[in-house]
DSSP file (Angstrom, degrees, kcal/mol; ACC not computed):
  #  RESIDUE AA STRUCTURE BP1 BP2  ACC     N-H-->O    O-->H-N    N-H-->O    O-->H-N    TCO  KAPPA ALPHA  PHI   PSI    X-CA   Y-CA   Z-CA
    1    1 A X              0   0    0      0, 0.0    16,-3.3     0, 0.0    17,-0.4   0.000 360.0 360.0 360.0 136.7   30.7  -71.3   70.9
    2    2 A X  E     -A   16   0A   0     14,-0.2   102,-3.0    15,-0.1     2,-0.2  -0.829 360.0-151.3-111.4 179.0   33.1  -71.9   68.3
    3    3 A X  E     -AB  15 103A   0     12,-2.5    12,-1.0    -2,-0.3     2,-0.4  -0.747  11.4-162.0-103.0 145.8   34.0  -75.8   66.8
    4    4 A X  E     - B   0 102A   0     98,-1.3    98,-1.2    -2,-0.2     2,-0.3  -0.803   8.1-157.2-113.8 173.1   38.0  -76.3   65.5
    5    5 A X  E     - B   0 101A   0     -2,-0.4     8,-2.5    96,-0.2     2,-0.3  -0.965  13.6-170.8-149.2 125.0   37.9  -79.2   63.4
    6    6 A X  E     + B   0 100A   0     94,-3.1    94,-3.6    -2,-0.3     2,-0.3  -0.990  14.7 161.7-141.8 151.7   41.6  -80.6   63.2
    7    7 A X        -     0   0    0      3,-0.7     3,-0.4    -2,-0.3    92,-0.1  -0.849  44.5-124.2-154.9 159.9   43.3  -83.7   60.8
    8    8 A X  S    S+     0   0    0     -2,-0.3    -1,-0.1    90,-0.2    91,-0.0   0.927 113.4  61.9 -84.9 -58.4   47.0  -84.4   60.1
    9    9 A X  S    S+     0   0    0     89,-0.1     2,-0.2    -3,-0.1    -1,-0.2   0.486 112.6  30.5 -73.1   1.3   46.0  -84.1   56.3
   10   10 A X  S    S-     0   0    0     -3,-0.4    -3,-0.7    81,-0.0     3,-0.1  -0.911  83.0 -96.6-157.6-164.6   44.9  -80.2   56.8
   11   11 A X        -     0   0    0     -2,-0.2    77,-0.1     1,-0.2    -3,-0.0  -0.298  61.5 -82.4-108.2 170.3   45.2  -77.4   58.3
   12   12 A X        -     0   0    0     -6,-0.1     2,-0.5    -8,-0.1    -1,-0.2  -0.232  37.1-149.6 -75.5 173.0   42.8  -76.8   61.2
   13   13 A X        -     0   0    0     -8,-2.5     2,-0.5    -3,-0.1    -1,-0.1  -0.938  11.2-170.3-132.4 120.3   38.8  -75.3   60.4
   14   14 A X        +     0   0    0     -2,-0.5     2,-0.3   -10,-0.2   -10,-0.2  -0.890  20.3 156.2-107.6 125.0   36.9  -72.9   63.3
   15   15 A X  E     -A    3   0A   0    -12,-1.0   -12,-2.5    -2,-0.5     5,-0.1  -0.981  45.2 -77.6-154.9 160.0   33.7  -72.4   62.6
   16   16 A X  E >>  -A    2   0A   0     -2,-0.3     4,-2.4   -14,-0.2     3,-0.6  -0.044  41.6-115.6 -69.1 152.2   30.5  -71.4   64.9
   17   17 A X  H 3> S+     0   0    0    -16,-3.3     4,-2.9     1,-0.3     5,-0.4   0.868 108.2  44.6 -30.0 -63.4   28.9  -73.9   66.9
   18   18 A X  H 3> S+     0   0    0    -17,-0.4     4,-0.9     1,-0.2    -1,-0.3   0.917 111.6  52.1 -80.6 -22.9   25.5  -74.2   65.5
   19   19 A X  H <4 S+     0   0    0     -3,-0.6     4,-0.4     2,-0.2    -2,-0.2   0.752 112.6  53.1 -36.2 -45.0   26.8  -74.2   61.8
   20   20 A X  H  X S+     0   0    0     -4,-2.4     4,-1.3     1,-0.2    -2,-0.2   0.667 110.1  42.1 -67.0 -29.5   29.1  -77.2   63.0
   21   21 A X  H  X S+     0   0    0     -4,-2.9     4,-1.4    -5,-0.4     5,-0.2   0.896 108.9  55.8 -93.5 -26.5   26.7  -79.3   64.5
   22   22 A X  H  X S+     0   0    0     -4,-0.9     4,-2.0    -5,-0.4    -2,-0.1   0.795 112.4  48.6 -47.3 -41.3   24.1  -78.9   61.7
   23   23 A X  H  > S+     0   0    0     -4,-0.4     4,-3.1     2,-0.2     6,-0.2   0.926 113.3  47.2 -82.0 -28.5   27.0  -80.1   59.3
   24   24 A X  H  <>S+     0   0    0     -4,-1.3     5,-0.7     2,-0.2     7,-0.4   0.654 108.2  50.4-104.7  11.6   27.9  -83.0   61.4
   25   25 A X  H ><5S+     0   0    0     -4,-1.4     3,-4.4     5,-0.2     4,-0.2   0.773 101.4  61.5 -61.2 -51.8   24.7  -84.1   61.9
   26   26 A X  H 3<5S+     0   0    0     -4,-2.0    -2,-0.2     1,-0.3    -3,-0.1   0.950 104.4  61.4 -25.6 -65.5   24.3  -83.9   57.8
   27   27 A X  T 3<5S-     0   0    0     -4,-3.1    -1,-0.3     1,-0.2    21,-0.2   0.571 126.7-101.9 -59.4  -3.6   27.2  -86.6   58.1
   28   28 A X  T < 5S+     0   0    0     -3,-4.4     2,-0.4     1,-0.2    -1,-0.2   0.391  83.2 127.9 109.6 -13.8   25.3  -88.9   59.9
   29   29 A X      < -     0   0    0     -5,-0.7    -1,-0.2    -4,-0.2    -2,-0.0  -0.505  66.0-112.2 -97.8 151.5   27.0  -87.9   63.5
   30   30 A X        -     0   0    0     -2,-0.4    -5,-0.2     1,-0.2    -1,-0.1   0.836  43.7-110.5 -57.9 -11.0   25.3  -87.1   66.5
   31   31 A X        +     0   0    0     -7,-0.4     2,-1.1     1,-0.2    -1,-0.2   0.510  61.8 160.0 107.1   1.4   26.3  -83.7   66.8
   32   32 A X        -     0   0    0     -8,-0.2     2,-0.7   -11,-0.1    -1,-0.2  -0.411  32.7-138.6 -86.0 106.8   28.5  -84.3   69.7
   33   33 A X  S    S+     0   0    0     -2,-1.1    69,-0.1    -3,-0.1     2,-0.1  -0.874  88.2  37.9 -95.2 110.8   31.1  -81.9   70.6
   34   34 A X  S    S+     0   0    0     -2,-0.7    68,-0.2    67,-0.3     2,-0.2   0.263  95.7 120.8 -87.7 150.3   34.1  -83.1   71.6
   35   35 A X  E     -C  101   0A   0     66,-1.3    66,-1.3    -2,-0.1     2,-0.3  -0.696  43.3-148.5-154.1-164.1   34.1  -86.1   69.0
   36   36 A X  E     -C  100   0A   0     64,-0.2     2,-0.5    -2,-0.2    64,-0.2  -0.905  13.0-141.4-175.8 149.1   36.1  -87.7   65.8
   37   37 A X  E     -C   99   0A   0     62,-4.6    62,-2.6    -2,-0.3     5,-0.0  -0.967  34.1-124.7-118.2 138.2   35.3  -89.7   62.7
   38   38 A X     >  -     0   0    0     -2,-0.5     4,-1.6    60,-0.2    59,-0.1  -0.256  30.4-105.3 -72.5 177.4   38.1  -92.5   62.1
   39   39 A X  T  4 S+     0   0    0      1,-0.2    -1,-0.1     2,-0.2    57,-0.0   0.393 122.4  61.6-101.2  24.1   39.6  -92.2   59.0
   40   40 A X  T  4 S+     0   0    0      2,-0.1     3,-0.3    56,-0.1    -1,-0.2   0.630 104.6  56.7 -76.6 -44.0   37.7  -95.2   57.8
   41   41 A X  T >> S+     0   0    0      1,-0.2     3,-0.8     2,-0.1     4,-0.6   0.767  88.5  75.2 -39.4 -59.2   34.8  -93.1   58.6
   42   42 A X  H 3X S+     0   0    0     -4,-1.6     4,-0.9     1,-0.3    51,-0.2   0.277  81.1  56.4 -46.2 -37.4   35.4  -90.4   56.6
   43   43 A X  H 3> S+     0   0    0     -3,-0.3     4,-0.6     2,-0.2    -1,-0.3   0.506 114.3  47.1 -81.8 -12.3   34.8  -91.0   53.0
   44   44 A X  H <> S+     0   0    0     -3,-0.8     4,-0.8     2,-0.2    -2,-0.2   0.755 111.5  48.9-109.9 -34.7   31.2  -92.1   54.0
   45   45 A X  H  < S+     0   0    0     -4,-0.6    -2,-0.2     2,-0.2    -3,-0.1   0.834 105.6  56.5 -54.2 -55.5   30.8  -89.3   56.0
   46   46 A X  H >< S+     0   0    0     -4,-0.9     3,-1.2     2,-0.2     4,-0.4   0.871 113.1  47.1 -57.5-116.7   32.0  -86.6   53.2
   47   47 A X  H 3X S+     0   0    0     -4,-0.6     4,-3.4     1,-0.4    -1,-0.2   0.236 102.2  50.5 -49.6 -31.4   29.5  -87.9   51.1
   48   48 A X  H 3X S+     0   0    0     -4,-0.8     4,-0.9     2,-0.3    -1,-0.4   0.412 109.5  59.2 -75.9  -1.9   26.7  -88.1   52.8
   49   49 A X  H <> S+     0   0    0     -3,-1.2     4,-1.9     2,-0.2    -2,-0.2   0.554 109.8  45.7-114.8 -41.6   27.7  -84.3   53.6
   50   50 A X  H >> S+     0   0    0     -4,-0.4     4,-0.6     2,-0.2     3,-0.6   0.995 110.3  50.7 -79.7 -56.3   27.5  -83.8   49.8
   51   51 A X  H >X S+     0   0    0     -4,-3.4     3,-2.1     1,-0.2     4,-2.1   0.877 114.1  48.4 -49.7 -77.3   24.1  -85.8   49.3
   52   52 A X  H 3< S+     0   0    0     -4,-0.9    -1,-0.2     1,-0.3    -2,-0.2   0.685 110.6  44.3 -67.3 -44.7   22.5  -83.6   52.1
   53   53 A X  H << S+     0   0    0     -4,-1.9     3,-0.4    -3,-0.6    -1,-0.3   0.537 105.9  58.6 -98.8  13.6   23.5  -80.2   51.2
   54   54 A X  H << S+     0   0    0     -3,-2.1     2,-0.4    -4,-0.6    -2,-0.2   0.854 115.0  42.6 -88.6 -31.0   22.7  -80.4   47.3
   55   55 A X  S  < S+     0   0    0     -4,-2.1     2,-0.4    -5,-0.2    -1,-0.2  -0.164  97.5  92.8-100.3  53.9   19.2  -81.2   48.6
   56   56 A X  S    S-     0   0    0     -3,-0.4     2,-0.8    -2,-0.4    23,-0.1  -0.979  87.8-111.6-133.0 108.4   19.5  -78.4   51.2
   57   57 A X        -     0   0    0     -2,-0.4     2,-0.4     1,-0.1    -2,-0.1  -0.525  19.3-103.0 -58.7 105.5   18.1  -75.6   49.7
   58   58 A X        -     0   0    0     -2,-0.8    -1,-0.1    -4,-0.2    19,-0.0  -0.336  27.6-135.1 -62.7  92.4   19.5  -72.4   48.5
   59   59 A X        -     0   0    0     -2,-0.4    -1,-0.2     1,-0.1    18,-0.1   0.071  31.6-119.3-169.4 116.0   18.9  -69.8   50.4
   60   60 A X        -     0   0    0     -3,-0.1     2,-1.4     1,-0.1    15,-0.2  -0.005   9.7-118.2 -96.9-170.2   17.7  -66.7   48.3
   61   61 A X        +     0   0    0      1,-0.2    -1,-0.1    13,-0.1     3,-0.0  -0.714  42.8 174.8-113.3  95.7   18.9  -63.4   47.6
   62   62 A X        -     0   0    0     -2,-1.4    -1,-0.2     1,-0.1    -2,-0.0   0.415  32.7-116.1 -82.1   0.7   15.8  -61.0   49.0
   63   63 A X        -     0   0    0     -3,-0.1     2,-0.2     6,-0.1    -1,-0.1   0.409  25.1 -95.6  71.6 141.1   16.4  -57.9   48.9
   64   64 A X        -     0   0    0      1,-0.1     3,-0.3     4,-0.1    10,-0.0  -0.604  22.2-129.1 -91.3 168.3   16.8  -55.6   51.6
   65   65 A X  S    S+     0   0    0      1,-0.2    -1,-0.1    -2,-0.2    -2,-0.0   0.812 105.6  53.7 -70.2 -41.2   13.8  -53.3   53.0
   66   66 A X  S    S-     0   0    0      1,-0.2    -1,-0.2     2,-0.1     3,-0.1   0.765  96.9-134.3-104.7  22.5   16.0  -50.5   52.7
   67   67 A X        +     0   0    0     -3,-0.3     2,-0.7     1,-0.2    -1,-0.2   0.545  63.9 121.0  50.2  44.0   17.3  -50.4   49.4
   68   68 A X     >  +     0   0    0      1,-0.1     4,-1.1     2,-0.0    -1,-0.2  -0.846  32.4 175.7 -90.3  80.6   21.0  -49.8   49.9
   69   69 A X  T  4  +     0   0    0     -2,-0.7    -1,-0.1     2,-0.1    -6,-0.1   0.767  64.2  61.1 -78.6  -3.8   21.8  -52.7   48.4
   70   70 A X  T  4 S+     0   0    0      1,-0.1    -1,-0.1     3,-0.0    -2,-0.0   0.528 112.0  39.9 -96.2 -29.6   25.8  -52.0   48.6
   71   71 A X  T  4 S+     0   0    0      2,-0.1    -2,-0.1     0, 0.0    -1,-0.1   0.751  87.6 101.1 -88.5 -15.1   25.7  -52.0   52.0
   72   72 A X     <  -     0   0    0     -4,-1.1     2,-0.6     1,-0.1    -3,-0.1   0.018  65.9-129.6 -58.6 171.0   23.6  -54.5   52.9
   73   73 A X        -     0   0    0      0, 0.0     2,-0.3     0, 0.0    -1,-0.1  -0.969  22.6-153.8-118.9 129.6   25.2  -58.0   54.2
   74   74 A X        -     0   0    0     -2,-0.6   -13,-0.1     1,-0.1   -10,-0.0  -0.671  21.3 -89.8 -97.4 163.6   23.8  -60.5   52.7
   75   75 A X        -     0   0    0     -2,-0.3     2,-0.4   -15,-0.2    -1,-0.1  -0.491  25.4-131.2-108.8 147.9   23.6  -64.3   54.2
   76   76 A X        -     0   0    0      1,-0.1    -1,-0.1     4,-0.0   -17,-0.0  -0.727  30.3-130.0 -97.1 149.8   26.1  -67.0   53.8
   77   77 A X     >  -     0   0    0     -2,-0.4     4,-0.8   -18,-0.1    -1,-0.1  -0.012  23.9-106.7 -80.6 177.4   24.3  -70.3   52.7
   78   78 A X  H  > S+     0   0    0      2,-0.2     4,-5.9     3,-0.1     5,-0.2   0.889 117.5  58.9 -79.6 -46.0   24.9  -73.6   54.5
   79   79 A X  H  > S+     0   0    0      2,-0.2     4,-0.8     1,-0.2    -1,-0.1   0.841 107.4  39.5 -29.1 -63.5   26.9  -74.7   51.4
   80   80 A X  H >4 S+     0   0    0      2,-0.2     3,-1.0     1,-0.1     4,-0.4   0.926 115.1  54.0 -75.7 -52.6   29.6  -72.0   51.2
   81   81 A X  H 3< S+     0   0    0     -4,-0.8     4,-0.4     1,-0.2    -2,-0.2   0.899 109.7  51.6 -64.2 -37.9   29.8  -72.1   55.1
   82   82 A X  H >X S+     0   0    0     -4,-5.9     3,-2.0     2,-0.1     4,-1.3   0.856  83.2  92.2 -40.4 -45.0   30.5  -76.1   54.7
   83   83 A X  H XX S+     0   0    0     -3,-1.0     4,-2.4    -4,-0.8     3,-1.1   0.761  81.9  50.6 -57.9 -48.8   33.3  -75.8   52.1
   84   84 A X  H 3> S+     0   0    0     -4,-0.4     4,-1.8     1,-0.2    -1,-0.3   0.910 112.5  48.9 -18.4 -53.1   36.3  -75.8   54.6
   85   85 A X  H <> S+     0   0    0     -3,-2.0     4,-5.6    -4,-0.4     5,-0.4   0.897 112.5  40.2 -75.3 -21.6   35.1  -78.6   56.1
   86   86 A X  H <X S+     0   0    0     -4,-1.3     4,-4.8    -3,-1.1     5,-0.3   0.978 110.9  61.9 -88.5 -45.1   34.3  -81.0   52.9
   87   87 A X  H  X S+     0   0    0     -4,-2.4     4,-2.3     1,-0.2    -2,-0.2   0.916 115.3  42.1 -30.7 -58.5   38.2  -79.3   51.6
   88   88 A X  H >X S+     0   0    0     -4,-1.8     4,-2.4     2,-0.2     3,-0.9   0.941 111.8  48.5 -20.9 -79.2   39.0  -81.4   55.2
   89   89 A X  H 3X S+     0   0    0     -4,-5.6     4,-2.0     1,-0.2     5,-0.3   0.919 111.1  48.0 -67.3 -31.3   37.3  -84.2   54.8
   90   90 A X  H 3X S+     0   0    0     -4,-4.8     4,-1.8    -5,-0.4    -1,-0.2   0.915 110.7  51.5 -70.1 -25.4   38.4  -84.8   51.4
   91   91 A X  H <X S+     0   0    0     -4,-2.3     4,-2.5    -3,-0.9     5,-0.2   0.967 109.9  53.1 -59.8 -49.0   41.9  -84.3   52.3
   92   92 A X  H >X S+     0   0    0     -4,-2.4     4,-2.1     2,-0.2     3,-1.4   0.979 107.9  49.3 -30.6 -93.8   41.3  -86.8   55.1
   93   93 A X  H >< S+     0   0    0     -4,-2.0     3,-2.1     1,-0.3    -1,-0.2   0.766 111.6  45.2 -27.1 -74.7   39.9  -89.5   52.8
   94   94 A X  H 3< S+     0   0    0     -4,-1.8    -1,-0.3    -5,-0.3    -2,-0.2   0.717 124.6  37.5 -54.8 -27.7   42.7  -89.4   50.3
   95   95 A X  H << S-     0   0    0     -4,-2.5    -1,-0.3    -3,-1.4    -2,-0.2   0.798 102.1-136.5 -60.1 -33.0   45.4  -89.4   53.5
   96   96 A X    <<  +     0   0    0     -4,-2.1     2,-0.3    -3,-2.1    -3,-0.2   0.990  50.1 147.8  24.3  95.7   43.3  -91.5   55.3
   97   97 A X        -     0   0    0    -59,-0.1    -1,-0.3   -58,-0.0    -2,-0.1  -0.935  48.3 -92.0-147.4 148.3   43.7  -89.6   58.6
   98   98 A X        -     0   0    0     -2,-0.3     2,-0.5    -3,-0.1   -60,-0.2   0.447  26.1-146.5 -30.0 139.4   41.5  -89.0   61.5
   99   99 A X  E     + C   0  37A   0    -62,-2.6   -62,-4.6   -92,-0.1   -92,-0.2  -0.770  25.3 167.0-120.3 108.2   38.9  -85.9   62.0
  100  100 A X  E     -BC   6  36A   0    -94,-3.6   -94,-3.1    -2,-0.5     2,-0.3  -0.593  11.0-172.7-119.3 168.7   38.4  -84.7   65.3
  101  101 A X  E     +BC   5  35A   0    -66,-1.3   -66,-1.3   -96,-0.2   -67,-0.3  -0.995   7.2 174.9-158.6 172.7   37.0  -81.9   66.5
  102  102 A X  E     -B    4   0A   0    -98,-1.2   -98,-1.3    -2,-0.3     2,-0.3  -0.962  37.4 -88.1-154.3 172.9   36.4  -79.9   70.1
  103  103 A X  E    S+B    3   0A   0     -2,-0.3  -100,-0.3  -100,-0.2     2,-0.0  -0.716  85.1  37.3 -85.3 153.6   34.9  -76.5   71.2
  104  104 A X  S    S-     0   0    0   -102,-3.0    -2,-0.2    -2,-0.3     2,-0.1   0.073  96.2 -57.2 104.7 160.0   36.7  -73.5   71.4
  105  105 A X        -     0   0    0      1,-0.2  -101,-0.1   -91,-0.1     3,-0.1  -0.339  62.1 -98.9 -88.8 132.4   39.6  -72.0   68.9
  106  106 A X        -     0   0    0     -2,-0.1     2,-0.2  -103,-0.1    -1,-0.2  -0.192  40.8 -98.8 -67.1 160.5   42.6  -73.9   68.4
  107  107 A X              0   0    0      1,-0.1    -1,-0.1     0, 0.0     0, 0.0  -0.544 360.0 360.0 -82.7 136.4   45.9  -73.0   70.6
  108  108 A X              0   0    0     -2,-0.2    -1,-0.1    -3,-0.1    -2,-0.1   0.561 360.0 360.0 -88.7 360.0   48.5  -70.7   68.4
């Protein structure tokens, strides 16, 4: 499943299901897809999004077993996979506008 996450003050953010509910629980929200934070909401939210993943741990670089290290893929943190969304929510705050969000990829 993917999540869009869509606001008047940016542009929309698709990102997979369980990565999106993990971040909006961090914010304090139930996790509930389809949903919105007003844009009252939103500054309180955003932070509590920042408090939670500085104490979210980093996720460390381990080396692969088969020691191609130039090919290996290496894992994206919760942190870097957040940063679209906080770009969002911080536009959001300073517009004050809405956040919504739904399953599934936004209509072109």
């Amino acid at each position: 499943m993917l999540v869009t996450f869509r606001s008047s003050a940016w542009g929309n953010v698709t990102m997979f299901g369980e990565v999106a509910v993990a971040l909006l629980k961090m914010m304090g929200h139930s996790g509930t897809v389809p949903s919105a934070l007003l844009a009252r909401d939103v500054p309180a939210a955003l932070a509590r999004l920042k408090q939670e993943l500085a104490s979210h741990p980093v996720e460390e670089d381990r080396g692969t077993p088969s020691g191609d290290d130039e090919e290996a893929e290496k894992p994206v943190g919760l942190a870097l996979r957040a940063y679209p969304l906080i770009e969002m929510l911080s536009a959001a705050a300073e517009q004050e506008a809405d956040v919504m969000w739904q399953a599934g990829e936004p209509p072109l």
